[in-house]
N, C-alpha and C positions, 0 to 999 in steps of 0.2 A: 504494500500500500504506500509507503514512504517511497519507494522508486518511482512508482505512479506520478506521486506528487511534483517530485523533483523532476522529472521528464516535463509535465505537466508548465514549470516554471520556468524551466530552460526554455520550450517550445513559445512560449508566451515571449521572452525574452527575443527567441532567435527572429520570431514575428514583428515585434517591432524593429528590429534591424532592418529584416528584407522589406518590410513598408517602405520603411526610409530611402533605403537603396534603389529600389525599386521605381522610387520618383527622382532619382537621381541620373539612375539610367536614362528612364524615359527622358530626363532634358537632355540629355545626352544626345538620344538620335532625335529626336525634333531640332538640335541645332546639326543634324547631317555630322557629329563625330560620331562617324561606323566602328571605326577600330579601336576607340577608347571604351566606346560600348558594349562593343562584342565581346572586349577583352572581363570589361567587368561582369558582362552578363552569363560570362563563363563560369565567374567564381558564383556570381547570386545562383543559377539552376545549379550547382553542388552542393551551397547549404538549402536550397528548396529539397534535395536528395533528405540530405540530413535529419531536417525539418519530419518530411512527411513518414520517414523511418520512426522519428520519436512519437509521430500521431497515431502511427501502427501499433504502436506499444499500449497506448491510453486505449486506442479503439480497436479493439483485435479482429473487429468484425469488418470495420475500413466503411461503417455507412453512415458516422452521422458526421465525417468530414470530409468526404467528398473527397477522398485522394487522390483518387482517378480522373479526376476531373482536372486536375493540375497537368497530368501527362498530356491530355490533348491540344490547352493552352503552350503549354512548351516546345511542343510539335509547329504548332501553328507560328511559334516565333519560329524557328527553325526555318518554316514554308517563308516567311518570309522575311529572312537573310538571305537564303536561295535568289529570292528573287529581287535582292539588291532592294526592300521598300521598308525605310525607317521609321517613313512614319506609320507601316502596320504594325512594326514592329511596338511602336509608342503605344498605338490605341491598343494592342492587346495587352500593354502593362498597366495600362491608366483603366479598363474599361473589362477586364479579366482580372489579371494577377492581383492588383491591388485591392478589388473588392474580394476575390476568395480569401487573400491573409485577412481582410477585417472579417470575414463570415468564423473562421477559424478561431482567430484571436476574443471574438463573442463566445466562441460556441466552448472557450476553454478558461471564457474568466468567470 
């Protein structure tokens, strides 16, 4: 139960981080820096890894956070790096990514 918790408090913690970062990136590629972007948006989808490993822990069943639902969004940044578009890359952190960590960051205070 104490591990619970403490995972519980880390993940709260790491969520507010990646909020932050998150809107940091996004001004990132809205001002077209791809590569300072990409670079950072490298390290944020490894602790989102992190992240959703520690929400597997609390939720073993993976459905009242919607875990899976982060793989598709992270896909869809992916789709579009590929295709060289920043600013889908912004809308789906400003209008995706950012409203799932506040859905999570509720759903774990």
């Amino acid at each position: 139960m104490e591990d619970v918790l403490e995972v519980r408090k880390t993940a709260l913690e790491l969520i507010n981080n990646l909020e932050s970062r998150s809107k940091s990136i996004n001004k990132l590629f809205l001002k077209n820096e791809i590569e300072e972007g990409t670079n950072r948006l490298l390290i944020f989808t490894e602790d989102i890894v992190v992240l959703t490993e520690g929400l597997s822990v609390i939720d073993s069943e993976q459905t009242t956070y919607r875990i899976s639902e982060i793989n598709q969004k992270l896909n869809d940044i992916l789709g579009a790096l590929e295709m060289n578009d920043p600013l889908y890359v912004s809308e789906i952190l400003e209008q995706e990514i950012i409203p799932l960590l506040i859905y999570w960051k509720e759903k774990l205070s």
